[in-house]
C-alpha positions as CSV (number, residue, x, y, z in Angstrom):
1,X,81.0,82.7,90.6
2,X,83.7,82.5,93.1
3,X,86.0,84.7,90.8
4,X,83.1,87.3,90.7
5,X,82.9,87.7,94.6
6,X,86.9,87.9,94.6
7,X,86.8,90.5,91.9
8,X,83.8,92.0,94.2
9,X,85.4,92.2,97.8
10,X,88.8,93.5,96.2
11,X,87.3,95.9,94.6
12,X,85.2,97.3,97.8
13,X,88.2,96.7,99.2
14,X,90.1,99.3,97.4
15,X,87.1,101.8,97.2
16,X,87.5,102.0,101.0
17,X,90.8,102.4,101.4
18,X,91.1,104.9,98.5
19,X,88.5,106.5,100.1
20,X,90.3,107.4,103.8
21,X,91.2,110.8,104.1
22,X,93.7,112.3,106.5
23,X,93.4,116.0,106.9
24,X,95.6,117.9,109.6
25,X,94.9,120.8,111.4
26,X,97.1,123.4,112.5
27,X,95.1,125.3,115.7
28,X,96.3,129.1,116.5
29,X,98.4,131.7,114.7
30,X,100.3,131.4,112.2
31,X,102.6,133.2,113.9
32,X,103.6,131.1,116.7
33,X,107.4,130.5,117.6
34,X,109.2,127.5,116.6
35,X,110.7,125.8,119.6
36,X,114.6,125.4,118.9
37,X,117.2,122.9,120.5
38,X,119.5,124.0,122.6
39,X,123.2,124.3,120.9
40,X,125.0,121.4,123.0
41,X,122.1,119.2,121.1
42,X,122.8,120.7,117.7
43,X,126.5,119.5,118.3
44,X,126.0,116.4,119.5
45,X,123.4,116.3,116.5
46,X,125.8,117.3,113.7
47,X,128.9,116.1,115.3
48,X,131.0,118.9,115.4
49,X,133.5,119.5,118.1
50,X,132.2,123.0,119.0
51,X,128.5,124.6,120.1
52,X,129.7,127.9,119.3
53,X,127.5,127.9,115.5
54,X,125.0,127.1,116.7
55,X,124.4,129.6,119.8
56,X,122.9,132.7,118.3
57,X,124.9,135.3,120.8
58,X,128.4,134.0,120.4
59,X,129.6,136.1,117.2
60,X,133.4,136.2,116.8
C-alpha cells in the first residue's frame, strides 16, 4: 500500500511537471533593430588589440 501511494505521488508528480509550458512572446515588428555594442566592447570582448573591425565606418 505504501509502494502504491509512492508510485501514485511520483507519478502526479511528473504529470505536472511534464505538463508546464513556457511560451515566449515577441511584441512589435518583426522588423525592429537590433541593438549593437559599441566597438571598444567588441575588443575588449574578443581580445584583440585593435577596434578598428569592428567599427563599421573605418574601411582601409
Amino acid at each position: 500500500m505504501k509502494s502504491i501511494k509512492i508510485y501514485a505521488s511520483v507519478l502526479v508528480f511528473s504529470v505536472g511537471l511534464i505538463s508546464c509550458e513556457v511560451r515566449t512572446t515577441n511584441v512589435g515588428n518583426g522588423n525592429a533593430k537590433v541593438k549593437k555594442i559599441p566597438p571598444g566592447q567588441a575588443k575588449k570582448i574578443y581580445g584583440t588589440k585593435s577596434a578598428k573591425p569592428f567599427a563599421p565606418g573605418q574601411n582601409k
